[in-house]
C-alpha positions as CSV (number, residue, x, y, z in Angstrom):
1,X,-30.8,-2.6,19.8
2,X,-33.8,-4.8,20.7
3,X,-32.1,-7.6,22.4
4,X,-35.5,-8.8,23.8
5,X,-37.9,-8.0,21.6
6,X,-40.3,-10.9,21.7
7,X,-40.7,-10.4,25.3
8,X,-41.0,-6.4,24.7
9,X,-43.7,-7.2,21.9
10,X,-45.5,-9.4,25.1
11,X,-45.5,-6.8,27.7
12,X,-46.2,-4.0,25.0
13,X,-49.6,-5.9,24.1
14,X,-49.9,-6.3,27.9
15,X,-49.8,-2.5,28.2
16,X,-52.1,-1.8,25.5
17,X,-54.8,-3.8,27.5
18,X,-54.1,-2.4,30.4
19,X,-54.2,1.2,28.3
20,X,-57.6,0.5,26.9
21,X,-59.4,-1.2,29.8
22,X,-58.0,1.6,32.4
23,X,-55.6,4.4,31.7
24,X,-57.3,5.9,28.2
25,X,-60.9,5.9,30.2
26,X,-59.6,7.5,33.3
27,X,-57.4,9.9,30.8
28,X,-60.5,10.4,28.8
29,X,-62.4,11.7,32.0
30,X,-59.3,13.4,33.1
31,X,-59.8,15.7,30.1
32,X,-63.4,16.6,30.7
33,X,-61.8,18.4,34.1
34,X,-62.3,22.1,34.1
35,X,-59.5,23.5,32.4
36,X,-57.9,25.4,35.6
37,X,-58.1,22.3,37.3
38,X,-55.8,20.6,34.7
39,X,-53.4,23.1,34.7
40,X,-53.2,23.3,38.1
41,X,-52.3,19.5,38.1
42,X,-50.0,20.1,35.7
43,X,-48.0,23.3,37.4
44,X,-48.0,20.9,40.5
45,X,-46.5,18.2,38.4
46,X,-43.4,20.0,37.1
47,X,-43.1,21.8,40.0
48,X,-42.3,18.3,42.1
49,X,-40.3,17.3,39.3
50,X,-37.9,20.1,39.4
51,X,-36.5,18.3,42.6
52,X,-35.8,15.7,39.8
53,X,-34.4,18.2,37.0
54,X,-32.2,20.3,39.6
55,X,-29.7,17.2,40.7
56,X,-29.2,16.3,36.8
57,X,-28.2,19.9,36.1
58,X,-25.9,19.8,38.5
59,X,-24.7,16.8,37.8
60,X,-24.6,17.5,33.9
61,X,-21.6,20.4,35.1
62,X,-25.0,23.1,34.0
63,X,-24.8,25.2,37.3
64,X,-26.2,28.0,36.2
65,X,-29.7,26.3,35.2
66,X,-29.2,23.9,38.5
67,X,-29.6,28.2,39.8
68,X,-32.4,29.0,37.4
69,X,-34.5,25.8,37.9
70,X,-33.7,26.2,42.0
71,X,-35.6,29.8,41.9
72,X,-38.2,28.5,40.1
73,X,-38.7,26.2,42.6
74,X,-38.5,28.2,45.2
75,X,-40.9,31.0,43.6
76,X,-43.6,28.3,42.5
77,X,-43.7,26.4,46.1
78,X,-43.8,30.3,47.4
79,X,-45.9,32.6,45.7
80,X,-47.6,29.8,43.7
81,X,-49.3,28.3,46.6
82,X,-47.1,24.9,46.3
83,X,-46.7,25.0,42.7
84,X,-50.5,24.9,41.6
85,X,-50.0,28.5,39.6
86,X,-46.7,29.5,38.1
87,X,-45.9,32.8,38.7
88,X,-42.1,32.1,37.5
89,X,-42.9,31.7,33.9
90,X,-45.0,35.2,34.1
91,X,-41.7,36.7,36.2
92,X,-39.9,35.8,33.0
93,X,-37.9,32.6,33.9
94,X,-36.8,30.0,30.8
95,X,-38.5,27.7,29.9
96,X,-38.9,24.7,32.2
97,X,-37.3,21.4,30.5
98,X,-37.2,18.5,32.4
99,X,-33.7,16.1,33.2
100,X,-33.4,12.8,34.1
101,X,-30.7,10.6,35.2
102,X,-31.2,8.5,32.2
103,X,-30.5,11.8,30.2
104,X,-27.6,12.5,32.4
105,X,-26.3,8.9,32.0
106,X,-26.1,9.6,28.0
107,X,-24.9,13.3,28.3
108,X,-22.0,11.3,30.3
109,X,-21.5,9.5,26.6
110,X,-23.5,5.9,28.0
111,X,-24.9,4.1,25.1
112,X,-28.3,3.4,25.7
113,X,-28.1,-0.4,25.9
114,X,-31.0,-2.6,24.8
115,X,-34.1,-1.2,24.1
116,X,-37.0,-2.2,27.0
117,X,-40.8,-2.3,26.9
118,X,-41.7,-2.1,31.1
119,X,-44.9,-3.4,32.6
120,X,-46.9,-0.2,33.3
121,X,-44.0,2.2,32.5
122,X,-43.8,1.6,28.8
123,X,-40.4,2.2,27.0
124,X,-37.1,2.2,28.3
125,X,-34.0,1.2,27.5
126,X,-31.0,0.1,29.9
127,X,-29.2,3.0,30.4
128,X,-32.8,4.9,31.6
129,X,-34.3,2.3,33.4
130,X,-30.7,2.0,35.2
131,X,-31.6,5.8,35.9
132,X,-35.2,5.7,36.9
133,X,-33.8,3.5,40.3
134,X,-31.8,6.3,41.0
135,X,-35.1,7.8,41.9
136,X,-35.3,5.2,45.0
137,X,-31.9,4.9,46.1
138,X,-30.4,6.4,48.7
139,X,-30.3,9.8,47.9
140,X,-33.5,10.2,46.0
141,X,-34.9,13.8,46.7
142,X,-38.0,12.7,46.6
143,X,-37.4,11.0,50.0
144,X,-34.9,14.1,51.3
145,X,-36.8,17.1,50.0
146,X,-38.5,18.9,53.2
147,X,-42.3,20.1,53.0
148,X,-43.7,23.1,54.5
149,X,-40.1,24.0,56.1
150,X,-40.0,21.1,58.6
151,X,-39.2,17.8,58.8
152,X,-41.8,16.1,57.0
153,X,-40.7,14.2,53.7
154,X,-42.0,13.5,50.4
155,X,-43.3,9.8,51.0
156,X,-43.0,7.2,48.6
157,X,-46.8,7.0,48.1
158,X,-46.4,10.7,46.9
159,X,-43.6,9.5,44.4
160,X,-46.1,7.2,43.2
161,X,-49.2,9.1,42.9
162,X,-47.2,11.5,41.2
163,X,-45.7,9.6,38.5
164,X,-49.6,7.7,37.7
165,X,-51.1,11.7,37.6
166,X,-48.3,12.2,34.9
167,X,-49.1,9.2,33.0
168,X,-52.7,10.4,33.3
169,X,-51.8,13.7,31.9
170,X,-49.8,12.6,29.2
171,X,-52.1,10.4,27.6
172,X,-55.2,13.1,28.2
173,X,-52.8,15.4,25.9
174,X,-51.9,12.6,23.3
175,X,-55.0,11.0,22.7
176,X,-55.4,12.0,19.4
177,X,-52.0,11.5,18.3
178,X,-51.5,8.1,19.6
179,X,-55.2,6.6,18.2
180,X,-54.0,7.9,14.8
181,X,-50.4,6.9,15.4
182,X,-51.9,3.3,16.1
183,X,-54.2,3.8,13.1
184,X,-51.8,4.3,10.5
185,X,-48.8,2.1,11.1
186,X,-48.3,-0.8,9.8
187,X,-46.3,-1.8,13.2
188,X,-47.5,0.5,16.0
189,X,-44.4,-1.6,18.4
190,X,-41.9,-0.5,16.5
191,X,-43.6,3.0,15.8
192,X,-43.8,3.4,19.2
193,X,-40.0,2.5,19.7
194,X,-38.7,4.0,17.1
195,X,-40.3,7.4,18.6
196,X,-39.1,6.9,22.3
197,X,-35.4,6.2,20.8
198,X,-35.5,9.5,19.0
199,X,-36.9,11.6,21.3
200,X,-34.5,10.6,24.0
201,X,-31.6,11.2,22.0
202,X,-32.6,14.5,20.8
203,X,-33.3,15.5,24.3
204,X,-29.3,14.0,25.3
205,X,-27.9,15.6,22.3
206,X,-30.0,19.0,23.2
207,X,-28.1,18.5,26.9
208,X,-24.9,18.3,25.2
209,X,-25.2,21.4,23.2
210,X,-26.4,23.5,26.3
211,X,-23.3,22.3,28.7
């Protein structure tokens, strides 16, 4: 459902400005980056968000990846020097997949409401926007996660610069493919939404299976 889609259409050419004038060039020289440098960023990345993922498996009934994912943690922040290597792929863990509360929201069998196009954040819909502000509620573990063993907790500026390094990563990985998406379609909007809505039920449906 695109209940709003004239304002969506509005903010989505507002983010393709703001895409061309600052987040493709700084994405752009992200990529020149020495490869180890990269991946390090990226290791770091999912490592943070696994304070994200753990919550959702638990909260998806999926203890025993809540465990797995926990370890991970735990080994990464450890032996991996705060999660820039990842030493608990090589020590054979699964493969890392990421939850969200919007994911666990559907898995819970909440439609996703109207499709959303967010200043900044891009696509959305209800149901995982209404998710993402779980993130700064209360019990956000962003906020309650301790660093270093003590007291000291992830700040919001962290939460921030986090999330702009992962938009940064994700478009240096999909340049490519979203110049030649934008290329070829006849309506890169709805190409673009009709993508998002697939991919997030997949990754719901893909939950469902696993519990």
């Amino acid at each position: 459902k695109d209940c709003f889609e004239p304002l969506n259409r509005a903010t989505f050419a507002l983010n393709q400005g703001l895409d061309k004038a600052i987040l493709k060039p700084v994405a752009k020289g992200y990529r020149s980056l020495p490869v180890p440098i990269r991946k390090g960023t990226g290791n770091v990345l999912n490592n943070l968000s696994t304070l994200i993922t753990i919550p959702n498996n638990l909260l998806q009934g999926d203890f025993k990846l809540a465990g797995i994912n926990t370890g991970r943690l735990v080994v990464n922040t450890t032996l991996g020097i705060l999660g820039i290597f990842d030493p608990a792929s090589e020590m054979g863990f699964p493969k890392y997949v990421k939850e969200d509360y919007g994911q666990t929201l559907g898995a819970w069998g909440i439609g996703p409401g109207c499709y959303l196009v967010l200043p900044v954040l891009g696509p959305s819909t209800i149901r995982d926007t209404a998710g993402s502000f779980v993130n700064i509620i209360g019990g956000d573990p962003w906020y309650n996660a301790s660093v270093h063993g003590n007291n000291e907790f992830l700040s919001e500026k962290m939460f921030v610069l986090s999330k702009a390094l992962s938009g940064i990563q994700f478009r240096a990985d999909n340049i490519q493919s979203i110049d030649n998406l934008e290329k070829n379609s006849l309506d890169f909007y709805a190409s673009v939404r009709s993508l998002y809505t697939q991919d997030r039920e997949n990754k719901i449906k893909n939950n469902q299976r696993g519990s």
